[in-house]
C-alpha positions as CSV (number, residue, x, y, z in Angstrom):
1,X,0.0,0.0,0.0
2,X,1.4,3.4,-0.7
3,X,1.1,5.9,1.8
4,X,0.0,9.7,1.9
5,X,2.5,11.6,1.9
6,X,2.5,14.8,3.8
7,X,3.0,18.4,2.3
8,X,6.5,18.5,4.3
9,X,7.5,15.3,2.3
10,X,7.8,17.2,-1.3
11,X,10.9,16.8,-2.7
12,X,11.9,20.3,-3.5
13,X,12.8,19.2,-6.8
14,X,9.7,18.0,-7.5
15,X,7.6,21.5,-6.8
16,X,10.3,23.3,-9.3
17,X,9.4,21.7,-12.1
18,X,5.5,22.9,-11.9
19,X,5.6,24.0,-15.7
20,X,3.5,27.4,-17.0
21,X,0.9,26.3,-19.3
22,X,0.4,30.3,-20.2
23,X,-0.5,33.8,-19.0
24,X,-3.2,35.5,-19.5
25,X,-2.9,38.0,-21.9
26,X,-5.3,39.8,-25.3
27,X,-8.2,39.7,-22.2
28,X,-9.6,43.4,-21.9
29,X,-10.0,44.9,-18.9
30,X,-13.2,45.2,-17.0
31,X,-15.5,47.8,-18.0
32,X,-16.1,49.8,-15.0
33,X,-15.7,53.6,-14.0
34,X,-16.0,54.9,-17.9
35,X,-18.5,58.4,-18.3
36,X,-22.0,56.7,-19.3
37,X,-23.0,59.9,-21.1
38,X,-19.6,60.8,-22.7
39,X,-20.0,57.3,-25.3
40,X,-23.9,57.9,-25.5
41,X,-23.8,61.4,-26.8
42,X,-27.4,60.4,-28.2
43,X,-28.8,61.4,-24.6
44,X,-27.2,64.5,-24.3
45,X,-29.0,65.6,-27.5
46,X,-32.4,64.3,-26.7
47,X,-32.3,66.9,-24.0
48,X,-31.1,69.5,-25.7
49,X,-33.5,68.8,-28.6
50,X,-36.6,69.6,-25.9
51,X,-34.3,72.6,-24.8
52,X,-33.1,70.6,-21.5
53,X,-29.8,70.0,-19.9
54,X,-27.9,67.6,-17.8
55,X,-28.2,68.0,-14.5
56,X,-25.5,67.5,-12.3
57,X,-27.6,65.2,-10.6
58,X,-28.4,63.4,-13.7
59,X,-24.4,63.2,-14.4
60,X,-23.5,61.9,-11.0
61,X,-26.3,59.2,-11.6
62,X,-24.7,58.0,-14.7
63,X,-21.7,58.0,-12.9
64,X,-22.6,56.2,-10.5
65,X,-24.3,53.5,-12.7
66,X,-21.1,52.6,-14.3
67,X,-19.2,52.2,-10.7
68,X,-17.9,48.8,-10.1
69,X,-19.3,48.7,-7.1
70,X,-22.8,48.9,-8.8
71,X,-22.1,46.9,-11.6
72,X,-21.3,44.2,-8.4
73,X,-24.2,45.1,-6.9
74,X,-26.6,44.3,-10.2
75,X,-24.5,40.5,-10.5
76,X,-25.1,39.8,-6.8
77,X,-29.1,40.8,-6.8
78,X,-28.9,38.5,-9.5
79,X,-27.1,35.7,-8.5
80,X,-28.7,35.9,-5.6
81,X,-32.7,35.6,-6.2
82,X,-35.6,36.5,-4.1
83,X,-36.6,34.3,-1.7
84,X,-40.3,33.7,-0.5
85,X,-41.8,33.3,3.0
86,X,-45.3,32.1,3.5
87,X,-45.0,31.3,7.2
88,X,-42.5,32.8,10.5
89,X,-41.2,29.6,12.2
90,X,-44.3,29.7,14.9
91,X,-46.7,29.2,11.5
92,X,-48.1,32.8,11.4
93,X,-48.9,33.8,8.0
94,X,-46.0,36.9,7.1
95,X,-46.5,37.1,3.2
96,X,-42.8,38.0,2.8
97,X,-40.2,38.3,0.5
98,X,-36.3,38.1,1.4
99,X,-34.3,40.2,-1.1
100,X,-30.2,39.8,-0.9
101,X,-28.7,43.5,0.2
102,X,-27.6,44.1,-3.2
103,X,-31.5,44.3,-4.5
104,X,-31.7,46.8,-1.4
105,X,-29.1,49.2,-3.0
106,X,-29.9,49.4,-6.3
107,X,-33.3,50.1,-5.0
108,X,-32.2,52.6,-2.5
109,X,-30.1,54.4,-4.7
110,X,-33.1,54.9,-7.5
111,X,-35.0,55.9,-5.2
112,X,-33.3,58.6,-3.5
113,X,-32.6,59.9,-7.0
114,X,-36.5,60.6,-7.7
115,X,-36.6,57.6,-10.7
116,X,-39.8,56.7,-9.1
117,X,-41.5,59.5,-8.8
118,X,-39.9,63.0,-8.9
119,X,-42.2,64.1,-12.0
120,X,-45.0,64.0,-9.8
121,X,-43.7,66.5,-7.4
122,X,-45.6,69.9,-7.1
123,X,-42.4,72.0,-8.2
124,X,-41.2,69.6,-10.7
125,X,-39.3,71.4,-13.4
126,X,-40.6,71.3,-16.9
127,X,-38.7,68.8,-18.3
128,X,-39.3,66.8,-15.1
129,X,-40.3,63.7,-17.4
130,X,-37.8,63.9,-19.7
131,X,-35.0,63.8,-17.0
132,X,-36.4,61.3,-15.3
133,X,-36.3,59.1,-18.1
134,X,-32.6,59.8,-18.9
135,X,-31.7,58.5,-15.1
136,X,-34.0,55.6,-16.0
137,X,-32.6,54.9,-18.8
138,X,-28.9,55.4,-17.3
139,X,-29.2,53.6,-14.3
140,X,-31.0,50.4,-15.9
141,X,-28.3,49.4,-17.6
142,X,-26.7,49.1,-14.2
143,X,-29.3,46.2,-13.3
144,X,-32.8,46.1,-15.2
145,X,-35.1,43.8,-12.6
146,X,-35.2,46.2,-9.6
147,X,-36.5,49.2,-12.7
148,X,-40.1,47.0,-12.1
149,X,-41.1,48.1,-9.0
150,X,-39.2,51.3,-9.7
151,X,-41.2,51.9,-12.7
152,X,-44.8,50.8,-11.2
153,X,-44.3,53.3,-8.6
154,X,-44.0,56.1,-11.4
155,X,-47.1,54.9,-13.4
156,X,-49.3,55.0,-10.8
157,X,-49.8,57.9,-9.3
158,X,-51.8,59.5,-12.0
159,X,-54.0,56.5,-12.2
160,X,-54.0,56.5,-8.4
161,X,-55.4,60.4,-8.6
162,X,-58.8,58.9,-9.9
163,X,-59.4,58.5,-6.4
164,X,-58.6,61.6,-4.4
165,X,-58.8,60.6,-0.5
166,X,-56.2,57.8,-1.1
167,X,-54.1,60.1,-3.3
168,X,-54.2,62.6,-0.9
169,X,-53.2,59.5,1.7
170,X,-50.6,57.8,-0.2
171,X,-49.0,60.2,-2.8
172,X,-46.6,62.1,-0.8
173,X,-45.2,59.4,0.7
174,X,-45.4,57.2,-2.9
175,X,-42.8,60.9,-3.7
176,X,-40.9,60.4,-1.0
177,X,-37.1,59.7,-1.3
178,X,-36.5,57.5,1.2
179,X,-36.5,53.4,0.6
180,X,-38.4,51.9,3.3
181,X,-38.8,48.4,2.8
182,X,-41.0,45.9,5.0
183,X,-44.2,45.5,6.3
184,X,-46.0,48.3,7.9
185,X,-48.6,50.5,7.8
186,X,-48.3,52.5,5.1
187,X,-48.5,56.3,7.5
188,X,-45.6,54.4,9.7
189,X,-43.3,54.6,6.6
190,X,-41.4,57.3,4.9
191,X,-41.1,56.0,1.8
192,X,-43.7,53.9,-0.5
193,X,-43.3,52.2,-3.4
194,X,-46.7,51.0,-5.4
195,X,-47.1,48.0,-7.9
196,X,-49.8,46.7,-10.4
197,X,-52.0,43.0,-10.3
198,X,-54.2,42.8,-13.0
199,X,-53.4,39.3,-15.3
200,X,-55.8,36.3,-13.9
201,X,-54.8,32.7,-15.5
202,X,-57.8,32.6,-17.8
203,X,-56.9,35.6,-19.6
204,X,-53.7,37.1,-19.3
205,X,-54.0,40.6,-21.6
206,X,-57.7,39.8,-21.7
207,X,-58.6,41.6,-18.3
208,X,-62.2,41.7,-19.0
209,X,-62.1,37.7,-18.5
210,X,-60.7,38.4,-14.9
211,X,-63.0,36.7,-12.4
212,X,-62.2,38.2,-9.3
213,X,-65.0,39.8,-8.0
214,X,-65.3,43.1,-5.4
215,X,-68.5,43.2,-2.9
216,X,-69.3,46.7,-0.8
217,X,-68.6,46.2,2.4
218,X,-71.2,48.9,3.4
219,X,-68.2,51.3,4.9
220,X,-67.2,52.4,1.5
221,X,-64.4,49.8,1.4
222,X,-65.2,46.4,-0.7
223,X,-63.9,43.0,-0.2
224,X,-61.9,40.9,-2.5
225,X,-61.7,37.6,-3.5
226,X,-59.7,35.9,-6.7
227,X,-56.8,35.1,-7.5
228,X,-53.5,37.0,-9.8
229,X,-51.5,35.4,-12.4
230,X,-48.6,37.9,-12.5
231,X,-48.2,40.5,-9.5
232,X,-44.4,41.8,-9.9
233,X,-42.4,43.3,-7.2
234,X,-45.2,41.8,-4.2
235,X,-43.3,43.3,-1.7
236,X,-44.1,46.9,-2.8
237,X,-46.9,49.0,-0.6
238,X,-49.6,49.6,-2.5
239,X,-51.4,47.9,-5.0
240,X,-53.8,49.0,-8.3
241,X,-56.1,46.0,-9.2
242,X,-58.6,44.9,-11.1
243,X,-61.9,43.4,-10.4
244,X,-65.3,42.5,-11.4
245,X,-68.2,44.8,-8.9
246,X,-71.9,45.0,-10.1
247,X,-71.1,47.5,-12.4
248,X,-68.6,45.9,-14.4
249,X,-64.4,45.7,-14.1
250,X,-63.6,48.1,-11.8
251,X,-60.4,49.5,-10.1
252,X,-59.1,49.5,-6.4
253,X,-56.3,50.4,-4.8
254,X,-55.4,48.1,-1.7
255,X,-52.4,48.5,1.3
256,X,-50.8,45.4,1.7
257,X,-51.1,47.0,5.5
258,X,-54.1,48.2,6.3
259,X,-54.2,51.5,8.3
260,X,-54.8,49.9,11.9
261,X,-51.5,47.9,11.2
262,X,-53.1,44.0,10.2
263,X,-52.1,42.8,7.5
264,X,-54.7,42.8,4.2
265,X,-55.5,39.6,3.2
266,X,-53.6,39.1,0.3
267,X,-51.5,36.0,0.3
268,X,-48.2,35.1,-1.6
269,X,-48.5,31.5,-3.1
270,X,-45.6,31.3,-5.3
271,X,-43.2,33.1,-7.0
272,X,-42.2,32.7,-10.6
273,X,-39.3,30.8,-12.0
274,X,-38.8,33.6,-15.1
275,X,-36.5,32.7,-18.3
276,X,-35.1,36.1,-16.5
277,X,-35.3,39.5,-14.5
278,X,-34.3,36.8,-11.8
279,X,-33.0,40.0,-9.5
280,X,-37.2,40.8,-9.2
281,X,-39.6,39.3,-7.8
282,X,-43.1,38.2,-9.7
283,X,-45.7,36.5,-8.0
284,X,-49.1,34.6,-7.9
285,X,-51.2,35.8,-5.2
286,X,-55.0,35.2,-3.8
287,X,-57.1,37.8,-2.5
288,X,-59.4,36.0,0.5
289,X,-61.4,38.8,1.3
290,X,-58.9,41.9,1.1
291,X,-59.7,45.4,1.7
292,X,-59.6,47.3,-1.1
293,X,-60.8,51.3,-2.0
294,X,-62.3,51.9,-4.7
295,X,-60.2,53.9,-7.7
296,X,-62.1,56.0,-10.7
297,X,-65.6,55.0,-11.5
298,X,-67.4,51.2,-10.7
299,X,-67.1,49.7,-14.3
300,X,-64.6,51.9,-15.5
301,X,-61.6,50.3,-14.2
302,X,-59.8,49.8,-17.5
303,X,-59.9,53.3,-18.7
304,X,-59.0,54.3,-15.1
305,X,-55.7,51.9,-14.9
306,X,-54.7,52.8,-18.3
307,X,-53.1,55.7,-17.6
308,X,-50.8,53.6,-15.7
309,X,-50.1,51.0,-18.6
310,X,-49.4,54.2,-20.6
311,X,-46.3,55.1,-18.4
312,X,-44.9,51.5,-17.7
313,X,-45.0,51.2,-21.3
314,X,-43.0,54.7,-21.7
315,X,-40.3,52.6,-19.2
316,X,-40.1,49.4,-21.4
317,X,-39.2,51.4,-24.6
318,X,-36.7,53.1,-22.1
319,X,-35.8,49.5,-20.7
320,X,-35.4,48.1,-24.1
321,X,-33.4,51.3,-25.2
322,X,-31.2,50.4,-22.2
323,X,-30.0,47.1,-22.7
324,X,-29.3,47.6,-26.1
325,X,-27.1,50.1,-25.1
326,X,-26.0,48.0,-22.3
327,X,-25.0,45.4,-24.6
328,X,-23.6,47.9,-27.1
329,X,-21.1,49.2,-24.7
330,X,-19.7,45.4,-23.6
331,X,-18.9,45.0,-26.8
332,X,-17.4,48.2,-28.1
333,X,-15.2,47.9,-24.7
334,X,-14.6,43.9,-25.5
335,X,-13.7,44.5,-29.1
336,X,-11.6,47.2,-29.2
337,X,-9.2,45.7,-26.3
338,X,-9.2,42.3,-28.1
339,X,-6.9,41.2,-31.0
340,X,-7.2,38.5,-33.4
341,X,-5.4,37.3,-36.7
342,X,-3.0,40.4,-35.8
343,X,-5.4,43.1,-35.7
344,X,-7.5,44.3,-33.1
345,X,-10.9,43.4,-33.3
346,X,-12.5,47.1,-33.5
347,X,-10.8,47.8,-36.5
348,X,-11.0,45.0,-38.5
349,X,-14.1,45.8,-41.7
350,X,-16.4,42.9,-40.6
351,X,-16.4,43.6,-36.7
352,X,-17.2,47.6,-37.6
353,X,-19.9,47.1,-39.0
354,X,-21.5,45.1,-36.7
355,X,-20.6,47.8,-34.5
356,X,-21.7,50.5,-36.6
357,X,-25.1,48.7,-36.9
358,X,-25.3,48.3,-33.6
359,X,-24.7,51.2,-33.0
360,X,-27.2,52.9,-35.2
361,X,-30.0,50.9,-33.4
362,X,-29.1,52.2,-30.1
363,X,-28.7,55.7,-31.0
364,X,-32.4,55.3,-32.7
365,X,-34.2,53.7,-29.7
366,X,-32.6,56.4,-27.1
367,X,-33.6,59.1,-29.0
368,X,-37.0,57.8,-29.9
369,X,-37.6,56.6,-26.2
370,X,-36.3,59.7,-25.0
371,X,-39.0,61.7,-27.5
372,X,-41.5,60.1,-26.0
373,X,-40.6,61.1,-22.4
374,X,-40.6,64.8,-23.8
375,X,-44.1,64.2,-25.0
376,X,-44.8,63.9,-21.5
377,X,-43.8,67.0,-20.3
378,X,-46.5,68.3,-22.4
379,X,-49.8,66.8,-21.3
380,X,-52.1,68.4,-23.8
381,X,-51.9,69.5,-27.5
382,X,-49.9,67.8,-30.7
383,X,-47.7,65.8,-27.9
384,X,-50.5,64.3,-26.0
385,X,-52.2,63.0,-29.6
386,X,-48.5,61.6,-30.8
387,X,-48.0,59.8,-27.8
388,X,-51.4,57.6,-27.9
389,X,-50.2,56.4,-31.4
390,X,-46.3,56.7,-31.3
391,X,-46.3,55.0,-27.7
392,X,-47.8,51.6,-28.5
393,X,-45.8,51.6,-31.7
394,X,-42.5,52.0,-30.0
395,X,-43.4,49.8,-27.4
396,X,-43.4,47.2,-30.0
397,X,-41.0,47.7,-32.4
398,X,-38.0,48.9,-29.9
399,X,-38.9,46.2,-27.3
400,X,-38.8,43.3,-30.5
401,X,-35.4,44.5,-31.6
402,X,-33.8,44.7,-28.3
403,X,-33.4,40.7,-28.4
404,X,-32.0,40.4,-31.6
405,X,-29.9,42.8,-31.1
406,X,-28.3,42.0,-27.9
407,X,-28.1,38.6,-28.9
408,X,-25.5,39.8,-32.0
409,X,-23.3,42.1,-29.0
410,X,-22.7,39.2,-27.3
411,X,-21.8,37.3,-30.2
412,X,-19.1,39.9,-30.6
413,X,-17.8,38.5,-27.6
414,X,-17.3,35.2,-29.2
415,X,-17.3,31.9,-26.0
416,X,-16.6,34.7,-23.7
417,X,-19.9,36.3,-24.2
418,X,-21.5,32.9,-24.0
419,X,-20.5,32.7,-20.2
420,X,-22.3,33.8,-17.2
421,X,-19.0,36.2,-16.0
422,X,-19.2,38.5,-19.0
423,X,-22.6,39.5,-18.0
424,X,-24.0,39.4,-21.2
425,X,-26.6,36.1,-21.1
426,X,-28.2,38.2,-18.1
427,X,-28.3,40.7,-20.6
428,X,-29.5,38.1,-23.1
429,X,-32.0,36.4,-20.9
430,X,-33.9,40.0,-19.8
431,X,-33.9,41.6,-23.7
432,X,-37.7,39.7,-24.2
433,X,-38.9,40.4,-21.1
434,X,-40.1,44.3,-22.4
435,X,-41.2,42.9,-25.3
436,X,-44.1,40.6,-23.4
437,X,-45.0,42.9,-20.1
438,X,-47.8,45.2,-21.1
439,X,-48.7,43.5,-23.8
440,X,-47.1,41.0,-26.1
441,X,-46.6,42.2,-29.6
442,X,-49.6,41.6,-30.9
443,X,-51.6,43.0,-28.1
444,X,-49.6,46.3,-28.6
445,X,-50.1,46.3,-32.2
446,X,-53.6,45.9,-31.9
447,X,-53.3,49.0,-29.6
448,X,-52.3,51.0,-31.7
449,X,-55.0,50.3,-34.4
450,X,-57.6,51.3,-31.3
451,X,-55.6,54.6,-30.7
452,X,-56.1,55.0,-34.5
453,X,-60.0,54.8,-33.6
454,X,-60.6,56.5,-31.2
455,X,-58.2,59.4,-31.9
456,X,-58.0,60.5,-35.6
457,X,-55.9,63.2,-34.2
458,X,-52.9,60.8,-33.4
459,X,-52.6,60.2,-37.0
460,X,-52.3,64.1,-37.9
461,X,-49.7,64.1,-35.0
462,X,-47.7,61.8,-36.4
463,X,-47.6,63.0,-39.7
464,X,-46.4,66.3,-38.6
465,X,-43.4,65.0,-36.7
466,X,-42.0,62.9,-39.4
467,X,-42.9,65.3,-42.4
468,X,-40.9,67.8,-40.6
469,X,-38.2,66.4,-42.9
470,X,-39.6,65.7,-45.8
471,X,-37.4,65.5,-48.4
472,X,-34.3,65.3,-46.4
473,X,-33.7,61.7,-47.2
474,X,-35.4,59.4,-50.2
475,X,-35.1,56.2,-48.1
476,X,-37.1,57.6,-45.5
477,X,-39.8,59.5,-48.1
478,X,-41.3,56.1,-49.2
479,X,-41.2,55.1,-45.9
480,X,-43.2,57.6,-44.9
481,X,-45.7,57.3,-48.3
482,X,-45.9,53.6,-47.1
483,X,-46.9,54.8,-43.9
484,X,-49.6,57.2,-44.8
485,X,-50.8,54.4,-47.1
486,X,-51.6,51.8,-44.2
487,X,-53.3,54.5,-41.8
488,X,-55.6,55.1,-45.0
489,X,-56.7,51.8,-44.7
490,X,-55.9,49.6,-40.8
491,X,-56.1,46.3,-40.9
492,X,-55.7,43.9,-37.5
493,X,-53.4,41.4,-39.8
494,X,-51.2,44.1,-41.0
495,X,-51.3,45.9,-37.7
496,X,-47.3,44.9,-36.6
497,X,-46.3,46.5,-39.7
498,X,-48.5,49.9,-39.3
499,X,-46.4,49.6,-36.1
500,X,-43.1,49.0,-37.2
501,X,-43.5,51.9,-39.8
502,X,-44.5,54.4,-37.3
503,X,-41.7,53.8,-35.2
504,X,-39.0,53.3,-38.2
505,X,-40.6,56.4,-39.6
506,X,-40.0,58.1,-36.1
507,X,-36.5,57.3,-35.4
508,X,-35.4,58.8,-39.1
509,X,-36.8,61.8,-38.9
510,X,-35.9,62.7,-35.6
511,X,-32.1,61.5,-36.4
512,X,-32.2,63.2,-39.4
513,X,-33.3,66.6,-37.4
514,X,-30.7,66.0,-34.4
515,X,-28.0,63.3,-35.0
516,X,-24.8,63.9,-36.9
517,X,-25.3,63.9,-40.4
518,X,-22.8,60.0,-40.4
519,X,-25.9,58.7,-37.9
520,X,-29.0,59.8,-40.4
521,X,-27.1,58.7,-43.4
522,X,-26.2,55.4,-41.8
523,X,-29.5,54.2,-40.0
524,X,-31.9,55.7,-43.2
525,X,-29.5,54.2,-45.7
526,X,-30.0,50.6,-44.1
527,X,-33.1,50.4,-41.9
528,X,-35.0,52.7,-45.4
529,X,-33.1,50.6,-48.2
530,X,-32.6,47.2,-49.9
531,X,-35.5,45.5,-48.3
532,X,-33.5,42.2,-48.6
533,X,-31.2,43.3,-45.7
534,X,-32.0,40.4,-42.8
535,X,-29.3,40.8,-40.4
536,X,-27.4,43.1,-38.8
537,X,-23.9,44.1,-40.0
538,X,-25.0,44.4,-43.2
539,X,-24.5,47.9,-43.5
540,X,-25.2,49.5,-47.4
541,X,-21.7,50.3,-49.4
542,X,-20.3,53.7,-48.9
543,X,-21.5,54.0,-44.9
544,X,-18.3,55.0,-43.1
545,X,-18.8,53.2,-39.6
546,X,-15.6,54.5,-37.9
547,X,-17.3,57.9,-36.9
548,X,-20.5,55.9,-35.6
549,X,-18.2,53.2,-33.3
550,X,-15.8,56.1,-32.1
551,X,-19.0,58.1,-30.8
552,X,-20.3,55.0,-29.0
553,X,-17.2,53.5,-27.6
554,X,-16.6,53.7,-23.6
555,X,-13.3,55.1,-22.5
């Protein structure tokens, strides 16, 4: 038998001759503590388009985003998923959800920079809206799941207004700045956040199939009783939801706390195993007989809660916008510190332009998003009647890119942006989610056929902005003859293509009014031209792509 042999009994000969297999070398460097807005100049003139600036606290939020000490925080709130608790260890019912310290952060930091709510504010500026969704769109990139609860908190106040005691109750403190997370009555904390339950499993988009149902309770509270599909973020404060009274689907708002301190009766059965947005948590839930208040009109409850499915919408076109450009900057980074067959990668013709591609579709989707959020600033007039029609339309077309696209960034990784370190299949694995919350792609292109109903106007709207420059570019002409063509004449099977139209039609004119002239040329050239063009990096001849990968590459 041969025996073990202690460390002490190594011949010292033997531990010399431990052979390097290699160093580590042609690796880039991690991409951490670069200027966010200095290699996504797009932002910078969005606002200055809508006559805004950067704030300082705007800059010190993108900043801050690109840290590595954030970047850590969005792998660990990942990594490290949410955790539900039914029962304490004595069997009471607590209805809880443990979140790793990381998720706390990111969440803490949002907050306390107004992402949630600082629109709403009585002396909000007047581009309130607009800088708002710049830090939204800045800090998501960061880490996208903890931007759902986030983003609920932002939508609903104005539906939550519908009902003026509880806004008057729970808006200040839905404004606050302070992350206070846990269970409580909502006047013992000084911070809420509010969410959204409205999917039931028989009908998902269809809310009129819900089957929940709302009874008075004869002290101008009801009682509710069903069951949720999808109820993201279940930890938040405050919840919009919808249910079926004698007068038809109706809205109520309803405190996970009620005011003397007992908890509602809304119970957590299980939370979702999601293809990703892992950080967040997305839950079932039953409603045995919770206290809810009543929000807008009995039977009115969709038009009441769509005001709030107008503005999480506004944050998935941001959210889309945001991992593209999170994906866009890994690879810029990743390619131009990375040699192969002697060159480096960034400068060799095939790899620009895939970059330059790229790179066109981010600066599209930011500045279209980012047009949107302007619209908001302006709640009545031309901007009101774009956004009912241009809203939907980017919702669907920017949030059904995003996947694609992130999908070819990583691939400009090669293996190393196949594995889970890079970052990039978290990036991968969250680019559909946009595309399905609020409505799937058809849904949303169905809505914008009903905004074409209901308001003629939208369609007048959106022929103004994009005939501001007619003429300016051929490509985009036809595009925009096509365009006029199908709102002549709507049809539910060619709806995903009025959609796609609008929003390609969007994102070329406003380039062509505030890009550099190399942007226009490039995105009209190939997203206006040889309609056989399937993939990306198939830029037109005679597009010079080192301007467009210089503007976007992190230093």
């Amino acid at each position: 038998m041969t025996a073990l042999r202690d460390s002490s009994d190594t011949d010292p000969g033997e531990a010399a001759f431990s052979p390097r297999t290699h160093e580590v070398r042609n690796q880039p460097p991690v991409l951490s503590g670069h200027d966010p807005l200095a290699c996504d100049p797009a932002v910078g003139i969005a606002l200055r388009a809508a006559g805004a600036e950067t704030t300082p606290d705007l800059r010190a939020l993108a900043l801050e985003s690109a840290t590595a000490a954030t970047r850590e925080h969005g792998r660990l709130a990942n990594e490290n998923p949410p955790v539900l608790r039914t029962h304490d260890r004595f069997g009471n019912r607590v209805d809880e959800v443990d979140f790793h310290p990381s998720w706390h952060r990111l969440m803490e930091r949002a907050v306390g920079h107004g992402l949630h709510a600082a629109p709403w504010s009585p002396d909000a500026g007047p581009h309130a809206h607009l800088l708002r969704a710049a830090g939204f769109y800045l800090w998501s990139q960061a880490e996208a799941g903890h931007g759902c609860p986030i983003s609920m908190t932002y939508a609903a106040i104005p539906a939550l207004r519908h009902a003026p005691d509880a806004a008057a109750a729970y808006e200040p403190l839905l404004r606050s700045r302070a992350y206070d997370f846990g269970l409580r009555a909502p006047s013992d904390k000084a911070g809420l956040l509010a969410g959204m339950s409205m999917t039931e499993k028989q009908g998902g988009s269809d809310v009129r199939a819900n089957t929940t149902t709302a009874t008075p309770a004869g002290d101008g509270t009801y009682r509710l009783v069903g069951h949720k599909w999808f109820t993201s973020a279940p930890m938040n404060d405050i919840f919009l939801t919808l249910a079926q009274t004698a007068g038809g689907l109706s809205c109520f708002v309803l405190p996970r706390v009620l005011p003397d301190g007992t908890p509602n009766e809304i119970r957590l059965q299980r939370l979702k195993d999601k293809l990703g947005n892992k950080s967040n948590a997305s839950a079932e839930i039953e409603y045995t007989g919770a206290t809810g208040w009543l929000v807008g009109e009995e039977g009115r409850g969709v038009r009441t809660i769509i005001e709030m499915v107008t503005m999480t919408r506004l944050d998935c076109v941001l959210g889309s916008s945001a991992s593209i450009r999170a994906a866009l900057s890994e690879a810029a980074w990743h390619t131009a510190h990375r040699s192969a067959f002697g060159e480096v990668l960034h400068d060799q013709p095939a790899m620009r332009a895939v970059l330059a591609d790229l790179a066109c579709e981010s600066e599209a989707a930011t500045t279209l998003a980012l047009r949107l959020a302007a619209a908001v600033d302006a709640p009545s007039g031309t901007d009101a009647a774009l956004l009912r029609l241009a809203l939907p339309a980017s919702k669907y077309y920017v949030c059904k890119r995003a996947p694609m696209v992130v999908g070819e960034a990583l691939e400009c990784l090669g293996g190393n942006g196949y594995v889970e370190e890079s970052g990039m299949p978290r990036l991968y694995r969250e680019a559909p989610l946009l595309s399905i919350w609020e409505g799937s792609g058809n849904v949303t292109a169905l809505d914008v056929l009903r905004a074409l109903g209901r308001s003629p106007d939208s369609a007048d709207a959106l022929l103004a902005e994009v005939d501001a420059t007619a003429g300016a570019d051929a490509g985009l002409d036809s595009a925009v003859t096509a365009l006029r063509a199908e709102l002549r004449a709507p049809e539910q099977s060619r709806a995903r293509r009025l959609a796609e139209l609008i929003a390609l039609c969007l994102q070329g004119s406003l380039l062509l009014r505030h890009a550099p002239t190399a942007v226009s040329e490039a995105f009209c050239a190939s997203r206006f031209g040889d309609p056989a063009r399937h993939t990306l990096g198939t830029l037109p001849r005679g597009i010079d792509p080192v301007p467009l990968v210089d503007r976007v590459t992190p230093r």
